[in-house]
N, C-alpha and C positions, 0 to 999 in steps of 0.2 A: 949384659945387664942393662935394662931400661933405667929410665927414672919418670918418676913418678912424681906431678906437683898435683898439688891442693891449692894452689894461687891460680885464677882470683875465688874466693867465694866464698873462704875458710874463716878471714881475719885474722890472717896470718900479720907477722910484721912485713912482710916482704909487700905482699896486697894494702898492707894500711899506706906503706911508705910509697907506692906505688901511685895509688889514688889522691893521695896527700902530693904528689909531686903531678900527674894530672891538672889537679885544679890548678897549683900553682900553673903550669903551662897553661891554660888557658884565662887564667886572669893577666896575664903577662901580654897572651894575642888581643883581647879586651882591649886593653889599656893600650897599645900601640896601635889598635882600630878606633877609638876614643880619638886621640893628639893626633894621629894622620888625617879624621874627618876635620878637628879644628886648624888645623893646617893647611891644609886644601882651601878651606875657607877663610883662611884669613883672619883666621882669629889668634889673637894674643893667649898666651897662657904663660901666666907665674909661674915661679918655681914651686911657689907656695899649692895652686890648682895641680901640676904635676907632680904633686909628692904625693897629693892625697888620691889621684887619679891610679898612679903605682905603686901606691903602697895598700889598697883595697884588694881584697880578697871574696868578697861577697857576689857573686858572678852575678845575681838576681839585680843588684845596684849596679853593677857596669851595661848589663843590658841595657836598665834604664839610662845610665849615662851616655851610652852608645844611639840610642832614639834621639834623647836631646840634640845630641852634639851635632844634628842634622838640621835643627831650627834655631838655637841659642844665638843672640845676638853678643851675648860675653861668655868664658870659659867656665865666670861664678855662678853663671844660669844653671849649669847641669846639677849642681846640686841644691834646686829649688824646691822641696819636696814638697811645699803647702803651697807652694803658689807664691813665697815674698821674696823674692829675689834679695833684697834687701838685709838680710838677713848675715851676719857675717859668717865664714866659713869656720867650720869645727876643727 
């Protein structure tokens, strides 16, 4: 007797929870490529920049977070999205 799947392509629960646990693993590698470049460099980061750094999920904003975090002279710079540093974190 074979078996026979329909995962991935169907929208099965198996394919949703599948891809849904995907992205989580990669916003997880994100985010520990994020705090390893600030680290390297010598940058400080809060607990407060690290929660918000691993608790994101939008892979499009840790890209971006990942670019900055190669020039940013503080951890608060990565999430400058207008350009005001100044700006408190959300």
């Amino acid at each position: 007797m074979s078996f026979v799947s329909y995962f991935p392509g169907r929208g099965t629960v198996r394919e949703t929870a599948y891809l849904k646990g995907k992205t989580e693993g990669r916003a997880e590698g994100e985010a520990r490529g994020i705090l390893s470049v600030l680290e390297v460099r010598g940058i400080p980061v809060t607990d407060r920049v690290r929660e918000r750094i691993t608790s994101c999920t939008d892979l499009d904003r840790m890209d971006t977070w990942l670019e900055r975090s190669r020039t940013v002279e503080r951890a608060e710079d990565l999430f400058d999205e207008e350009g005001n540093a100044d700006k408190p974190i959300a």
